[in-house]
PDB file as gemmi writes it, atoms N, CA and C in Angstrom:
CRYST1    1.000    1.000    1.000  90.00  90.00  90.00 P 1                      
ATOM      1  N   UNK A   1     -22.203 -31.263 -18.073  1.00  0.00           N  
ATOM      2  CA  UNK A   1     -21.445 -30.053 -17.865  1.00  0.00           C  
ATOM      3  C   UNK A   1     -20.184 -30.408 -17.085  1.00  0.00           C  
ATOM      4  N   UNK A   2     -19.138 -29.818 -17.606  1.00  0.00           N  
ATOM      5  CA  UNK A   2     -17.939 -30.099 -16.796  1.00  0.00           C  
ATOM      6  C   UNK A   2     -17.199 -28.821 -16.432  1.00  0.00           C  
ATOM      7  N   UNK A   3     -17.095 -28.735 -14.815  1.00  0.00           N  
ATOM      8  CA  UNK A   3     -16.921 -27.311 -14.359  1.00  0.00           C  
ATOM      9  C   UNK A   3     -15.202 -27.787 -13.741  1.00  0.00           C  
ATOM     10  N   UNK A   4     -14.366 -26.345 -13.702  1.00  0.00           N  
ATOM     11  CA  UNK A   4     -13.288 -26.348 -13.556  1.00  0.00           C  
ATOM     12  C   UNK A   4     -13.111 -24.338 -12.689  1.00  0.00           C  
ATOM     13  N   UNK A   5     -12.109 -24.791 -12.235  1.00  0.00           N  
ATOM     14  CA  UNK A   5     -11.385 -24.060 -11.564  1.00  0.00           C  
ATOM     15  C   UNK A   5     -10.291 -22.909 -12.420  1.00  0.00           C  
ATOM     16  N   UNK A   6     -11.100 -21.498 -12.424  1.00  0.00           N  
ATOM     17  CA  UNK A   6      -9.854 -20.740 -13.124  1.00  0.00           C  
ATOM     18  C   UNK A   6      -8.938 -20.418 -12.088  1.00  0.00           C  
ATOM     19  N   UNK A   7      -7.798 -20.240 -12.392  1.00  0.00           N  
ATOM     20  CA  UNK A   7      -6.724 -19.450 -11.896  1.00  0.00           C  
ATOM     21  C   UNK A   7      -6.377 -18.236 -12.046  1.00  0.00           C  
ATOM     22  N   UNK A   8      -5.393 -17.506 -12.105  1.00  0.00           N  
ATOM     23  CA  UNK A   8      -4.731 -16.044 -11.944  1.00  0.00           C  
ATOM     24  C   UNK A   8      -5.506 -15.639 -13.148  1.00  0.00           C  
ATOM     25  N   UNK A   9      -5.770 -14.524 -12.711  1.00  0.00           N  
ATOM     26  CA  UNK A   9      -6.118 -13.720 -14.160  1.00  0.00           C  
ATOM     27  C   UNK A   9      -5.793 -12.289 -14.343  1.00  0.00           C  
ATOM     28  N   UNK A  10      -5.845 -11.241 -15.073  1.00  0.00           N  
ATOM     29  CA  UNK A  10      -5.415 -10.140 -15.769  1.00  0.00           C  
ATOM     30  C   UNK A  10      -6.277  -9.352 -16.166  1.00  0.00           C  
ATOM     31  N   UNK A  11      -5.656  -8.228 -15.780  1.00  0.00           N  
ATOM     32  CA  UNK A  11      -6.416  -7.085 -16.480  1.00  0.00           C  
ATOM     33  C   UNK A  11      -5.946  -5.899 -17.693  1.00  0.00           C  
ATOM     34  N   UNK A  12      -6.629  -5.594 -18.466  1.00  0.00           N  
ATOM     35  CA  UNK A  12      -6.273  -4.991 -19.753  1.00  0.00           C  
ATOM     36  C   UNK A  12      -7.089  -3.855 -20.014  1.00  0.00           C  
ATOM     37  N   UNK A  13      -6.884  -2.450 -20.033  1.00  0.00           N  
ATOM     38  CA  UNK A  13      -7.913  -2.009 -21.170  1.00  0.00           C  
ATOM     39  C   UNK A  13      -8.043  -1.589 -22.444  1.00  0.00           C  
ATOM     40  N   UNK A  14      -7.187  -2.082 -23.026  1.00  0.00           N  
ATOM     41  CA  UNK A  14      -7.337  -1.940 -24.548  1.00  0.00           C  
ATOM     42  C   UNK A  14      -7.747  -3.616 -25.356  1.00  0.00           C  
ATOM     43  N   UNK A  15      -9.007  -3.690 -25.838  1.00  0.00           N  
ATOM     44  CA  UNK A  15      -9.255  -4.964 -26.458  1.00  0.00           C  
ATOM     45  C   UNK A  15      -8.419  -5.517 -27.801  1.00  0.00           C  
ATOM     46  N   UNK A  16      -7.580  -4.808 -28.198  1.00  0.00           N  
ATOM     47  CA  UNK A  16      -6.629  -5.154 -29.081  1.00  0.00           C  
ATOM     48  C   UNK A  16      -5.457  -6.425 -28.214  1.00  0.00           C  
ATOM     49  N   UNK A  17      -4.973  -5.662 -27.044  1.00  0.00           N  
ATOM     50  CA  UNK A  17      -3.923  -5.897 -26.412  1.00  0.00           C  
ATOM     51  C   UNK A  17      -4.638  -7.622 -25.794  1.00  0.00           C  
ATOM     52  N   UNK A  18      -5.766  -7.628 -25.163  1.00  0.00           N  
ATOM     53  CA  UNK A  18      -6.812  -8.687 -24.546  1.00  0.00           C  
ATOM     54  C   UNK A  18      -6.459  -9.668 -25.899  1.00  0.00           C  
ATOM     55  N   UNK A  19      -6.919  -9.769 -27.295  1.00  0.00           N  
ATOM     56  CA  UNK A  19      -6.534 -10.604 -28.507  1.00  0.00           C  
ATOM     57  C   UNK A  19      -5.615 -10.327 -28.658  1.00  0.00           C  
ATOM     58  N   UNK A  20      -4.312  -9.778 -28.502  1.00  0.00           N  
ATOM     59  CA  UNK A  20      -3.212 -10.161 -28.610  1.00  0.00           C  
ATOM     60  C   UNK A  20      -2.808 -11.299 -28.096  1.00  0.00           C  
ATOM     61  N   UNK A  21      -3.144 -11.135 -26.349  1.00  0.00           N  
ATOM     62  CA  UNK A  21      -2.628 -11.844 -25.278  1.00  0.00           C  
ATOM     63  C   UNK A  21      -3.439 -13.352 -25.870  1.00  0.00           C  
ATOM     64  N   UNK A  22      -4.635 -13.432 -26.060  1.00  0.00           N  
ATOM     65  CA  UNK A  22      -5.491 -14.688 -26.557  1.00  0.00           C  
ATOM     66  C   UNK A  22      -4.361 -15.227 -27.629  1.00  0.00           C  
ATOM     67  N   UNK A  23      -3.868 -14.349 -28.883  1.00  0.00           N  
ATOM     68  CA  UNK A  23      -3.152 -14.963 -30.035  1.00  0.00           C  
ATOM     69  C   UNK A  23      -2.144 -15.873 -29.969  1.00  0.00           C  
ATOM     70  N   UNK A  24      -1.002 -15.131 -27.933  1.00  0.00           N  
ATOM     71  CA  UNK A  24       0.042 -15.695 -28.322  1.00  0.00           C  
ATOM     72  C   UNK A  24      -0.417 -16.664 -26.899  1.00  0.00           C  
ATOM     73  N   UNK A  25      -1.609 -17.434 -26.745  1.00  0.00           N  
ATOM     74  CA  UNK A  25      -1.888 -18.237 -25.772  1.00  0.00           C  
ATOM     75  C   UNK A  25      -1.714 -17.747 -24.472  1.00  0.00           C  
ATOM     76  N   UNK A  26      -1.819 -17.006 -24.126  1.00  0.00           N  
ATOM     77  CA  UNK A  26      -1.743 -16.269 -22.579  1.00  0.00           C  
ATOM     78  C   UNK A  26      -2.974 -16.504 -21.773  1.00  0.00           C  
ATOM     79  N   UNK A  27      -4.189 -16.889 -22.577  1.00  0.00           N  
ATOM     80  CA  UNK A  27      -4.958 -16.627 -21.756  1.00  0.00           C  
ATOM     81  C   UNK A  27      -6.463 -16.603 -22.952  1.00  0.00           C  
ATOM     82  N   UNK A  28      -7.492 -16.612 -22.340  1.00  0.00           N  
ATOM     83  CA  UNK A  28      -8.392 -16.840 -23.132  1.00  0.00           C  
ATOM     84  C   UNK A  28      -9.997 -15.298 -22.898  1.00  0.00           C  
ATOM     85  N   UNK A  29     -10.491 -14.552 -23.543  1.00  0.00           N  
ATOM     86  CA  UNK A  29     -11.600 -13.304 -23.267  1.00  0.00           C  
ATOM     87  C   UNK A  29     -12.920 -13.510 -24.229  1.00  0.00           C  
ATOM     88  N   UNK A  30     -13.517 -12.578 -23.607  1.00  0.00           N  
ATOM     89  CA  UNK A  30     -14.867 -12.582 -24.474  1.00  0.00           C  
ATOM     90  C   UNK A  30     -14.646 -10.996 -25.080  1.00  0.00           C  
ATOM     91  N   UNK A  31     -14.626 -11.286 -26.544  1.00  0.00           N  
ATOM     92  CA  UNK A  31     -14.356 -10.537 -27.256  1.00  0.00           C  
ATOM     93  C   UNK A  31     -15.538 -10.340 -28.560  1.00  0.00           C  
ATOM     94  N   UNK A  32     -15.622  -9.196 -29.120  1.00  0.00           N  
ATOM     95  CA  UNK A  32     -16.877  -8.688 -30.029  1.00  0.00           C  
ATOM     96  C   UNK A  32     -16.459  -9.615 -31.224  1.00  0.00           C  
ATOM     97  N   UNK A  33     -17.806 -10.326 -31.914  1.00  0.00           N  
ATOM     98  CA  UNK A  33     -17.274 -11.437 -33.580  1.00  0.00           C  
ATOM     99  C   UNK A  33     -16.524 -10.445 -34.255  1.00  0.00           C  
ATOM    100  N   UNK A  34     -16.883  -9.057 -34.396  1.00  0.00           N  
ATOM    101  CA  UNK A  34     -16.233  -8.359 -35.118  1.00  0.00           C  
ATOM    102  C   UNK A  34     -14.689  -8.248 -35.522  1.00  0.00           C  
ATOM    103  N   UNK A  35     -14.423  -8.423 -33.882  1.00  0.00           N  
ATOM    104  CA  UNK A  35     -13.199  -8.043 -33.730  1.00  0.00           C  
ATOM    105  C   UNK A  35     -12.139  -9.496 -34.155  1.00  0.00           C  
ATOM    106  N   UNK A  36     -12.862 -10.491 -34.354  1.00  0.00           N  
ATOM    107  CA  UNK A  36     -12.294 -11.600 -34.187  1.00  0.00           C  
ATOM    108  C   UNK A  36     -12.547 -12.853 -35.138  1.00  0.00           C  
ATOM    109  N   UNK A  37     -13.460 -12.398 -36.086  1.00  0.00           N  
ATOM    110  CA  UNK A  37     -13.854 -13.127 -37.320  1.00  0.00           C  
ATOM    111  C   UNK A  37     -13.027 -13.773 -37.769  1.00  0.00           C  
ATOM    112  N   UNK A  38     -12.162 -12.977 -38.133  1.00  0.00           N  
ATOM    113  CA  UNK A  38     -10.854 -13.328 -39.276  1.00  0.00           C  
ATOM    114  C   UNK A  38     -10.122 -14.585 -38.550  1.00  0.00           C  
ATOM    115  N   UNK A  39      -9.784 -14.024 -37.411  1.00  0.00           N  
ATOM    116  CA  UNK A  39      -8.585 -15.318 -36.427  1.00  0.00           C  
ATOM    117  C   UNK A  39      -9.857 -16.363 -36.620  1.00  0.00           C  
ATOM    118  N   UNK A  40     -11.289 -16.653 -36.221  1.00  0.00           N  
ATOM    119  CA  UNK A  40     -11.926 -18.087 -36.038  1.00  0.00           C  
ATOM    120  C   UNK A  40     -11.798 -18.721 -37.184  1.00  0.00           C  
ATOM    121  N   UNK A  41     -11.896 -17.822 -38.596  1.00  0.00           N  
ATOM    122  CA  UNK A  41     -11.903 -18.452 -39.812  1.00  0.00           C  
ATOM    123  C   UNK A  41     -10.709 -18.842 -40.401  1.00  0.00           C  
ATOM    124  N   UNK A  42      -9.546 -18.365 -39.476  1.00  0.00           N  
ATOM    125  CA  UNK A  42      -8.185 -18.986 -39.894  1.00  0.00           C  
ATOM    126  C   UNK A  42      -8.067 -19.684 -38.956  1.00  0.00           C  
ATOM    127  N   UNK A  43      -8.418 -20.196 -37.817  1.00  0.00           N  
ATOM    128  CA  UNK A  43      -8.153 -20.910 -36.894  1.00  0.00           C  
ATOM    129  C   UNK A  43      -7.025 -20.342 -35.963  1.00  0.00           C  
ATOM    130  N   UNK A  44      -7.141 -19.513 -35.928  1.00  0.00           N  
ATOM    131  CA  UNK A  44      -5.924 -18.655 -34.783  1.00  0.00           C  
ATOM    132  C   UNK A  44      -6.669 -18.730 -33.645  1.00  0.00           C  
ATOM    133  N   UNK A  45      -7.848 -18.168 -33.477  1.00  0.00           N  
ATOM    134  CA  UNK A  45      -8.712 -18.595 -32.598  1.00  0.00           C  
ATOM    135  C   UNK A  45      -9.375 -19.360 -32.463  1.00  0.00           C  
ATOM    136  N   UNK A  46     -10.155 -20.672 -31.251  1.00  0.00           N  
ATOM    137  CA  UNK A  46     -11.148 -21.509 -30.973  1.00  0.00           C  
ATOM    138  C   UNK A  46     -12.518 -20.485 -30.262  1.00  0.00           C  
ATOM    139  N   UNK A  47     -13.467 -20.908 -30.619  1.00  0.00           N  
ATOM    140  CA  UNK A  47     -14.413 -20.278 -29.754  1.00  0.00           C  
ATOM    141  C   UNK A  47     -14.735 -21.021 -28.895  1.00  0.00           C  
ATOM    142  N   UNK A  48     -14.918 -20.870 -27.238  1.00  0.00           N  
ATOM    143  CA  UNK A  48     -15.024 -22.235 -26.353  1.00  0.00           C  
ATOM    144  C   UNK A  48     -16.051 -22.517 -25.894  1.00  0.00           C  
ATOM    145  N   UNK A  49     -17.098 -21.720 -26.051  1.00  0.00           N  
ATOM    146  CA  UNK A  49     -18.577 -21.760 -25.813  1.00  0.00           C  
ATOM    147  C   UNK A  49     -19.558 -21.407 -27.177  1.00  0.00           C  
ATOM    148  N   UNK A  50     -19.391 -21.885 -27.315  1.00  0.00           N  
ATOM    149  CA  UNK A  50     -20.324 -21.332 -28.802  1.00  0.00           C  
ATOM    150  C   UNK A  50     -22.478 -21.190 -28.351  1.00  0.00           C  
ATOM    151  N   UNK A  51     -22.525 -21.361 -27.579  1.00  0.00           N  
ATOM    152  CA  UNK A  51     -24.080 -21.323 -27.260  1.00  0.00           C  
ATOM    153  C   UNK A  51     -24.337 -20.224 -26.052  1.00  0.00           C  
ATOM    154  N   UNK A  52     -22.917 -19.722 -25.216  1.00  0.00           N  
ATOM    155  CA  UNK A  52     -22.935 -18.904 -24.500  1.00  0.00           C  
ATOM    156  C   UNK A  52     -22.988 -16.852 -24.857  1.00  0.00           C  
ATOM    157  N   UNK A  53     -24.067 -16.596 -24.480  1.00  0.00           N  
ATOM    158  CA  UNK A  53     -24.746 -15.267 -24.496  1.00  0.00           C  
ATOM    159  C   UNK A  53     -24.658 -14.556 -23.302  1.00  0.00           C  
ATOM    160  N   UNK A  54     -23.507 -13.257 -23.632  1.00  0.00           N  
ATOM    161  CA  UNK A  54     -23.498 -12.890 -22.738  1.00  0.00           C  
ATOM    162  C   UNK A  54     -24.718 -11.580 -22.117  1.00  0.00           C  
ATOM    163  N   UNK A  55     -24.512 -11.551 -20.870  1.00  0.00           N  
ATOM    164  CA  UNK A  55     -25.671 -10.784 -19.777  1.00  0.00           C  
ATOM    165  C   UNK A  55     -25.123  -9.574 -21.202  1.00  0.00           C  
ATOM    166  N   UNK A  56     -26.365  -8.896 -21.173  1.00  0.00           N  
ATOM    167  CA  UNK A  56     -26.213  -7.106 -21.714  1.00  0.00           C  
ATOM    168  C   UNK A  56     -25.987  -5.973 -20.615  1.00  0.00           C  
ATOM    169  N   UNK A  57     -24.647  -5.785 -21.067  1.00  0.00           N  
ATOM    170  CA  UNK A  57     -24.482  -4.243 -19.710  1.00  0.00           C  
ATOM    171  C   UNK A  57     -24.918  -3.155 -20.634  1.00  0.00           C  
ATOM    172  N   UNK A  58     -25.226  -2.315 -19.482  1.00  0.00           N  
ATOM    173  CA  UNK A  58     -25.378  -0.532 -20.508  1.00  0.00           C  
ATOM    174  C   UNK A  58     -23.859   0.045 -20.581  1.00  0.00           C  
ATOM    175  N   UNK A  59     -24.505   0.448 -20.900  1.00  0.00           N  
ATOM    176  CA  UNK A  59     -23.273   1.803 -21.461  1.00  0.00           C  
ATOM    177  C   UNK A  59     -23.793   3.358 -21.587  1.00  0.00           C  
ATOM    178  N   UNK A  60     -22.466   3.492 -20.747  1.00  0.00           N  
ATOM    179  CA  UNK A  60     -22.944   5.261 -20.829  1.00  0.00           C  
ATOM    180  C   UNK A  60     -22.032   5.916 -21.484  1.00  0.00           C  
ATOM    181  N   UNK A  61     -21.982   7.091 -22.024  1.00  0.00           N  
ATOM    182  CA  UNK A  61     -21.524   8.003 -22.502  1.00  0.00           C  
ATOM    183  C   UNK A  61     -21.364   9.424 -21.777  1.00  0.00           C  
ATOM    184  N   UNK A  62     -20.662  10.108 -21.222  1.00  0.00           N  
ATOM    185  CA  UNK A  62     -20.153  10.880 -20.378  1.00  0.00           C  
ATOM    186  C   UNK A  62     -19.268  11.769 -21.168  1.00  0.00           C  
ATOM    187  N   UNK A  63     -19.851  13.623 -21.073  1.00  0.00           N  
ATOM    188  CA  UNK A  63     -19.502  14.229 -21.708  1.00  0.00           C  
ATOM    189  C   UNK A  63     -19.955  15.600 -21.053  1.00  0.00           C  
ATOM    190  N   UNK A  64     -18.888  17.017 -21.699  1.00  0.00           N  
ATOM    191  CA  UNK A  64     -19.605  17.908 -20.954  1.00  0.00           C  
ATOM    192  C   UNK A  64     -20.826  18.626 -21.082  1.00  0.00           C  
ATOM    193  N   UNK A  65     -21.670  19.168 -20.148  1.00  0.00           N  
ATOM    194  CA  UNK A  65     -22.886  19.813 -20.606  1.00  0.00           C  
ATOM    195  C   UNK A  65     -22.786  20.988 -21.097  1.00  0.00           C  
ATOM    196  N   UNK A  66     -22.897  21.512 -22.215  1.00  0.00           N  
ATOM    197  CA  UNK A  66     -22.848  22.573 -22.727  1.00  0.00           C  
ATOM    198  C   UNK A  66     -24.086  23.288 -23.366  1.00  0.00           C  
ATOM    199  N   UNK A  67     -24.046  24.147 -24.015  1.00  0.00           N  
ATOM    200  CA  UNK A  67     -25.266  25.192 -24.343  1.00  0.00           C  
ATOM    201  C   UNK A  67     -25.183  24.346 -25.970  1.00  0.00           C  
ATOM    202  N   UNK A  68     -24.586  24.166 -26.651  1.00  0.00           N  
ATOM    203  CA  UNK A  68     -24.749  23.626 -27.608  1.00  0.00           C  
ATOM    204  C   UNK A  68     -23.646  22.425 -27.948  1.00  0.00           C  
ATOM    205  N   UNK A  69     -24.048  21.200 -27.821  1.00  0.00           N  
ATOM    206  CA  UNK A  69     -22.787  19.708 -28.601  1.00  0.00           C  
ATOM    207  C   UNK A  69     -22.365  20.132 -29.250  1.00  0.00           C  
ATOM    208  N   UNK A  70     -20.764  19.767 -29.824  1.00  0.00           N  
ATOM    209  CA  UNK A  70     -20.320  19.896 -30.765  1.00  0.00           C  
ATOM    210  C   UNK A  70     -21.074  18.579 -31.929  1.00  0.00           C  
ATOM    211  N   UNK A  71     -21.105  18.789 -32.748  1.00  0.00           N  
ATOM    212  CA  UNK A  71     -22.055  17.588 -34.141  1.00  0.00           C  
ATOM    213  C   UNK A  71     -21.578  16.564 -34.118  1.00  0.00           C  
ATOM    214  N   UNK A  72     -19.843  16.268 -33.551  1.00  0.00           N  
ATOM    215  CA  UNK A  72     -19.011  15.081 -33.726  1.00  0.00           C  
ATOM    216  C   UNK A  72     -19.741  14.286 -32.490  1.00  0.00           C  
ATOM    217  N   UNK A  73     -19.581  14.892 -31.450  1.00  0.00           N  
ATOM    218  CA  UNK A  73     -19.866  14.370 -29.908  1.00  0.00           C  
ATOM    219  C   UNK A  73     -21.819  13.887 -30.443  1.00  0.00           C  
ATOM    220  N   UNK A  74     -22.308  15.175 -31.102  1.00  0.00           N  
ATOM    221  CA  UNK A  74     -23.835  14.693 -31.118  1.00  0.00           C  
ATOM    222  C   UNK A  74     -24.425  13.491 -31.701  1.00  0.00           C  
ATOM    223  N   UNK A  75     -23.085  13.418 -32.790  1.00  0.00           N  
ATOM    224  CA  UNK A  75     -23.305  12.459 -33.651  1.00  0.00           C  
ATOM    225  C   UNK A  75     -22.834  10.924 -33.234  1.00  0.00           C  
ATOM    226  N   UNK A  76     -21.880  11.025 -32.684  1.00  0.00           N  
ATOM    227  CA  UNK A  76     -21.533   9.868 -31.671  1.00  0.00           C  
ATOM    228  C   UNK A  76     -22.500   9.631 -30.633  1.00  0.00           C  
ATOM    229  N   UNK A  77     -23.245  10.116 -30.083  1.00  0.00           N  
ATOM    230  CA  UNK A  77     -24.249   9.750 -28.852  1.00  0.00           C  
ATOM    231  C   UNK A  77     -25.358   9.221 -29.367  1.00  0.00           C  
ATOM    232  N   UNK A  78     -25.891   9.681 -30.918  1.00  0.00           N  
ATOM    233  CA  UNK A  78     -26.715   9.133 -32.233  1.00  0.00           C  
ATOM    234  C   UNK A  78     -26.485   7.682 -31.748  1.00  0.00           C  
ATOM    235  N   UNK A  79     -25.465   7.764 -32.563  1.00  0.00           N  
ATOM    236  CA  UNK A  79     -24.753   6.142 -32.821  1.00  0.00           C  
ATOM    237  C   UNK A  79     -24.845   5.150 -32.138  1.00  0.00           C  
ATOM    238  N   UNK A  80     -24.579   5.735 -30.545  1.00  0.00           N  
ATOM    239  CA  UNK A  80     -24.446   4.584 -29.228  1.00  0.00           C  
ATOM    240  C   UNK A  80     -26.085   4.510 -28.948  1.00  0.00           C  
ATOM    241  N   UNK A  81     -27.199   5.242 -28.788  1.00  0.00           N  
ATOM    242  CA  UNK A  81     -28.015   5.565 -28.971  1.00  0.00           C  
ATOM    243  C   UNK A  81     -29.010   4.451 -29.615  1.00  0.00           C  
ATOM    244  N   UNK A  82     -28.421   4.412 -30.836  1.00  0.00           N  
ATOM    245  CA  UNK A  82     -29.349   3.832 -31.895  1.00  0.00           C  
ATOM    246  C   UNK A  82     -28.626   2.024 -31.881  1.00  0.00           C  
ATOM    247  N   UNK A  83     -27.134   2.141 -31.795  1.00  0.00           N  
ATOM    248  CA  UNK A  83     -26.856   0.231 -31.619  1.00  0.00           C  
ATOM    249  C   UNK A  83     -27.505  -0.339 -30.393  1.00  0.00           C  
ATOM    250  N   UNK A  84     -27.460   0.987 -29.040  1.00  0.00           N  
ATOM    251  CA  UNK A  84     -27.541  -0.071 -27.720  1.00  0.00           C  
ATOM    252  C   UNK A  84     -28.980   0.312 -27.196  1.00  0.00           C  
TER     253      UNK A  84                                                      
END                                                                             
């Protein structure tokens, strides 16, 4: 194992903008395969750990309480629900 020292780093919240910054070498993130398939298979991107798994955070969903969801909101909480 060979360990190193990061330096300055950045903050972003849009994960588009995070692979941007990766594209034009700024800097390197852990980003979803989804989002990033295409660049590994063209080589725009390196993956630098390939055996590294990251910890699972939760996720919440935060919304108002009402007498009845709207179906969009219900149906979205489905969703997060059923992937995580």
């Amino acid at each position: 194992m060979v360990g190193f020292e990061i330096g300055q780093h950045f903050t972003m919240n849009s994960a588009r903008a995070v692979k941007n910054a990766c594209l034009t070498g700024y800097g390197y993130s852990l980003l979803p395969d989804f989002m990033i398939a295409k660049d590994l298979a063209e080589n725009r991107l390196v993956q630098l750990l390939p055996n590294y798994q990251p910890v699972d955070q939760p996720i919440y969903a935060f919304y108002p309480q009402r007498r009845h969801t709207p179906q969009k909101v219900r149906v979205f909480i489905d969703y997060l629900t059923e992937i995580f």
